[in-house]
N, C-alpha and C positions, 0 to 999 in steps of 0.2 A: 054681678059679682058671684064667684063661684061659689055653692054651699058646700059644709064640712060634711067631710063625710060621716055617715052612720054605720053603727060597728055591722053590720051586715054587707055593706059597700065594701069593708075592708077585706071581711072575710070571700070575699066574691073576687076581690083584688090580687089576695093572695094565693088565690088558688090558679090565677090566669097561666096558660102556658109557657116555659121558661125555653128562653133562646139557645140555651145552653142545653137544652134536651136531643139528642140525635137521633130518639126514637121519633119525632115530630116529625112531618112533613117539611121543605124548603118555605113554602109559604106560610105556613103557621109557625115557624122560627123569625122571621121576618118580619110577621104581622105584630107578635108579642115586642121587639126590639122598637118600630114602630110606636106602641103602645108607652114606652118608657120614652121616646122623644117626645111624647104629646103629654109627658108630666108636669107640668111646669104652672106657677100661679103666681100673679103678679096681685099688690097690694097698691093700695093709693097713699100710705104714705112713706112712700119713697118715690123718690121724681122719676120722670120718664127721664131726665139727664143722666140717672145715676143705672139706668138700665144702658142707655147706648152704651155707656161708657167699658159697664161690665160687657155687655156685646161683644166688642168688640176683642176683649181676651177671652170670649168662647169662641169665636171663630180661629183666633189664632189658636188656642190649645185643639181644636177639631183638624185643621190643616197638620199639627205636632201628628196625632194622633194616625192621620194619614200617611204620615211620612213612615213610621216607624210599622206600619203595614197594621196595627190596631184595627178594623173596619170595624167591629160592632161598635167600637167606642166613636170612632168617629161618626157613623151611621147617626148615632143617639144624638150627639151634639150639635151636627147638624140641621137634625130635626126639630132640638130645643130651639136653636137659634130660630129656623122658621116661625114655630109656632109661636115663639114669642114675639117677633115683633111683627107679624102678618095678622095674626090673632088675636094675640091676648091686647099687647100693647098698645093699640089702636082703643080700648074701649078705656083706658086711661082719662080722667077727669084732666087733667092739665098737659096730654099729647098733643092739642092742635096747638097751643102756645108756646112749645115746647122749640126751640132753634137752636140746633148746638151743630158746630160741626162734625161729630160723631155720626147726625142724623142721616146726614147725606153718603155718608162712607156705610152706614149700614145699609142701607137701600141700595145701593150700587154692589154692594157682597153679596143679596140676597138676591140680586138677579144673575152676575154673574158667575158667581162662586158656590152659594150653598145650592141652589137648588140645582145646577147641573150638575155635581158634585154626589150629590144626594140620591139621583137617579142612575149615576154610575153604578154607585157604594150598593144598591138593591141589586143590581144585576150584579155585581161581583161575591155578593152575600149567597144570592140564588146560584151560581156554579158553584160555591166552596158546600155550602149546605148540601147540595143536590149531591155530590162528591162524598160526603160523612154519612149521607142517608142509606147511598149504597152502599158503601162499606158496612154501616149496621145492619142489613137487612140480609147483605152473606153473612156476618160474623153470625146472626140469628138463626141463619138456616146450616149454618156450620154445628150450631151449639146443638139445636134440635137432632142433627146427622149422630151428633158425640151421645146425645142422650139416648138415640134407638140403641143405637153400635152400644152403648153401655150396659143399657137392658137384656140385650139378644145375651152378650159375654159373661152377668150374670144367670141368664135360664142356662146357659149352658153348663154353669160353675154350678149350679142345684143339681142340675139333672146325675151329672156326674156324681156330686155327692149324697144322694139318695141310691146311686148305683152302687155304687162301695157300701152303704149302709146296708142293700140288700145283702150282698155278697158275705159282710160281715158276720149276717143274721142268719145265713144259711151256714156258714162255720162253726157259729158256736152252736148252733141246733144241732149239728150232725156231732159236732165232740160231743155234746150232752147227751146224744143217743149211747156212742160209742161208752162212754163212760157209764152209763146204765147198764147196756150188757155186760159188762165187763164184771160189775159190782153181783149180780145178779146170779155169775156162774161163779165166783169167788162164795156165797152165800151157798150154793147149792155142795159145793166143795165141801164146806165145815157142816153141813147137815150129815151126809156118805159117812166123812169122817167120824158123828158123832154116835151114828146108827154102829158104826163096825164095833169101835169100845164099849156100845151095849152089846151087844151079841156075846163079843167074846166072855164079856162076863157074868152074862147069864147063863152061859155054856159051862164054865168052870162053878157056878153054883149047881147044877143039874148035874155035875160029874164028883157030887159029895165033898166040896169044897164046904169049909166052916161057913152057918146060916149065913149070914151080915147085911148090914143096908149098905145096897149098891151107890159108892163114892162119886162123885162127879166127873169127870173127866177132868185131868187134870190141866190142859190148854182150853174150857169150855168156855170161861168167861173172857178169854182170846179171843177166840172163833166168834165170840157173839158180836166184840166189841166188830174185828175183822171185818162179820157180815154187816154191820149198822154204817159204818166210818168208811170214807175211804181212803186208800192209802196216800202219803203226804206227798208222793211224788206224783200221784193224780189229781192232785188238789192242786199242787204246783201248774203244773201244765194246765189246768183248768183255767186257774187266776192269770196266765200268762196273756191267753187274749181275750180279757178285758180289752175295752174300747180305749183311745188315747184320750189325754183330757185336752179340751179346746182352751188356747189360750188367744185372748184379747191382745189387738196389737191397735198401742198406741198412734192418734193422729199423726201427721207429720206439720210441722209448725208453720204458722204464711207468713211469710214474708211482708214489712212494714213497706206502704207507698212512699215512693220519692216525691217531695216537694220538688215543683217547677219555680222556674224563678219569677215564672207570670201567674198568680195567685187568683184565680176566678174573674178572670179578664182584666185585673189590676196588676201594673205596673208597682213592683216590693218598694217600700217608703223604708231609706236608709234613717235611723235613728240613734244619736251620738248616746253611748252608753252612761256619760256622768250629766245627761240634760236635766233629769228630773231632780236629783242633788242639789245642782247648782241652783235650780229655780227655786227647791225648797229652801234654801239658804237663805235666797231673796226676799223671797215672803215669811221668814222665821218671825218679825216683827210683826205682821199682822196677823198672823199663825196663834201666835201668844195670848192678842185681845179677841180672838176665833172672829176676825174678819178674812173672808175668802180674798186670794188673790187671782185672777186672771192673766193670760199672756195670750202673744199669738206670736205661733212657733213656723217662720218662713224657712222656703231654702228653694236650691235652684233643682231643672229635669237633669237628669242621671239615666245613663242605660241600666237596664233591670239587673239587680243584684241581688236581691233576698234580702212575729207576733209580736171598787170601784162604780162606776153606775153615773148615766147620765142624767140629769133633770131636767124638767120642761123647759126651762131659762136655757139649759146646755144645747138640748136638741133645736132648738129653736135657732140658735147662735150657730150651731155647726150648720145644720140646712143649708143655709147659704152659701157655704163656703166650699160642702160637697158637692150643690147645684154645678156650680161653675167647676171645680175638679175634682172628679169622682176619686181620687187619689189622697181625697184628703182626708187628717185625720186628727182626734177630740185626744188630747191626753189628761186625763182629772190624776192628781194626786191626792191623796187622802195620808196624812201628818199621824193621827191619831190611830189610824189602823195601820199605818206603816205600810198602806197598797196603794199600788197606780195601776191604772187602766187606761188601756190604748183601745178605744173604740169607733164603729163609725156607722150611722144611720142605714139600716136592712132599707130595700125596695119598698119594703111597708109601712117603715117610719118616713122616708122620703115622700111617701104619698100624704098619710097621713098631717104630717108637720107642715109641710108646702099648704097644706088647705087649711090648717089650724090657724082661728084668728085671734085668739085667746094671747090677753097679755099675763105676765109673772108667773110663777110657782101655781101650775092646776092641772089636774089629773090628765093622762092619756092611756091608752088602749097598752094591756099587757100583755094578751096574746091574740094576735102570734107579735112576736119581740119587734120593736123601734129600731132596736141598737143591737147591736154584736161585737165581739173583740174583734181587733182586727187581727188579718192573717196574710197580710203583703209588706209590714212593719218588719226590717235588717236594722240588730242591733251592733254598733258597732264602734273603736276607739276612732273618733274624728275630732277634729278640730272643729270646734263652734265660735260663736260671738253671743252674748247677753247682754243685754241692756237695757238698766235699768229708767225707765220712762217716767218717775211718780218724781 
């Protein structure tokens, strides 16, 4: 019997290569899909009857799967089917007693159908992969081309702009020269000036003019200011080329991705908009004595149309139900918090809960998460059926 895993097993799990990655090789896309067929644990108390039985609507949703051009999902289900009853099912405590005629129809599918079926779906995985790999590996060497060409057209955008910067810096050096001389014979100007109004009037004291203390000149403290300052139309034209000021220019905004109507290789699960209502209605009686109620929420395949907290008892219960179709989905209401949650078992809860032998309400592994919201859930006005079973 298989052992549970240990939280290092998991984290070893979670880190395995995703099929879904285009930077991987064809083979190593492949190998990891592979690795999700060979998920699968079988327990001994459920009959090997009640495994044919399921068998046999895994082979039929894997042929679904086929038809609608799906290959990793058929790829995977295929494989489950193998490994389950070549493998696992075989070391079953009550397989050899076991005579149903299920028995004989899975045995006759597993030679004729899955495993030629299987060997196809690898070689038609290996030309589509091989096909995405190339395409990623120009788009990589295209990106790489955008990033030189990006850099070269910024050195160019510097160079330029330390050019102009020179250019600027020899402008205003050579006005600031000009504007010195200028200041410089303007100063020499009011000194001539200042000399000639002494002359003349030490001349006129020397020619018997009344004693007196020689007056100031009367524009002196002009001339002084004159030589200190300079004039406002030089100061003007000085302040004119100043530098411009650099303004910040806002991102420009990205654009939100479009939702596909095929959701991470899931097929969108249409869901009637007044379900959870109705259902809360139904259990408003046991709701009151805080007895939980449970359902199971059926419906038929549909072409793709187009988004609380699980517990161990939930995960446990849904497992099953996603083994056999990955489409499927855990809806909890919660009355008291007035929330619902539409979720479904991560890669890592499917592994982990598949090998969990543990009965009732008991701890499991928080990270990395079991469970996720779902994100292939179309909400939408349909007509339903409820029925009440109790």
């Amino acid at each position: 019997m298989d052992q549970p895993f240990t939280v290092n097993s998991l984290k070893k799990l979670a880190a395995m290569p995703d099929h879904t990655d285009v930077s991987l090789s064809p083979e190593e896309r492949v190998r990891a899909l592979s690795k999700l067929g060979c998920n699968i644990t079988i327990t001994e108390d459920i009959t090997p009857r009640r495994y044919f039985r399921s068998g046999v609507e895994m082979e039929r949703m894997a042929s679904v799967y086929l038809e609608e051009g799906n290959l990793e999902n058929a790829f995977v289900l295929y494989n489950k089917f193998i490994t389950l009853f070549v493998e696992k099912l075989p070391s079953h405590r009550d397989y050899q007693q076991c005579a149903v005629p299920e028995k004989q129809d899975i045995m006759k599918k597993l030679k004729e159908i899955a495993f030629p079926r299987t060997d196809e779906l690898k070689k038609d995985l290996l030309k589509k992969y091989n096909v995405e790999y190339q395409e990623y590996l120009q788009s990589k060497n295209k990106y790489k081309a955008e990033i030189l060409k990006q850099r070269e057209h910024q050195s160019l955008i510097e160079a330029e702009r330390k050019r102009v910067a020179r250019m600027r810096q020899q402008q205003l050096e050579s006005e600031q020269f000009l504007f010195f001389e200028d200041q410089l014979k303007k100063q020499e100007l009011a000194r001539g000036q200042m000399r000639s109004q002494e002359s003349r009037a030490l001349s006129e004291q020397i020619d018997g003019s009344a004693l007196s203390c020689l007056p100031a000149p009367r524009n002196s403290a002009l001339l002084h200011v004159l030589a200190d300052q300079p004039p406002r139309s030089e100061a003007a034209r000085d302040a004119s080329h100043s530098p411009p000021v650099n303004r910040a220019l806002k991102p420009a905004a990205t654009l939100s991705a479009v939702q596909n109507l095929v959701v991470e290789g899931l097929r969108c699960v249409v869901l009637p908009r007044d379900l959870c209502h109705r259902f809360l209605l139904l259990a408003e009686s046991n709701t009151v004595r805080g007895i939980e109620t449970c359902g199971i929420l059926c419906g038929k395949l549909t072409h793709p149309t187009q988004t609380a907290f699980l517990s161990s008892v939930d995960l446990h219960t849904h497992c099953s139900y996603q083994l056999m179709l990955p489409e499927a989905i855990a809806i909890v209401c919660s009355p008291k918090h007035k929330d619902t949650g539409i979720f479904r078992l991560t890669n890592t809860g499917m592994l982990e809960v598949s090998a969990c032998k543990k009965k009732g309400f008991h701890p499991h592994t928080k990270d990395p998460r079991l469970f996720s919201i779902c994100k292939h859930v179309l909400v939408k006005d349909i007509k339903i059926t409820t029925l009440d079973l109790r």
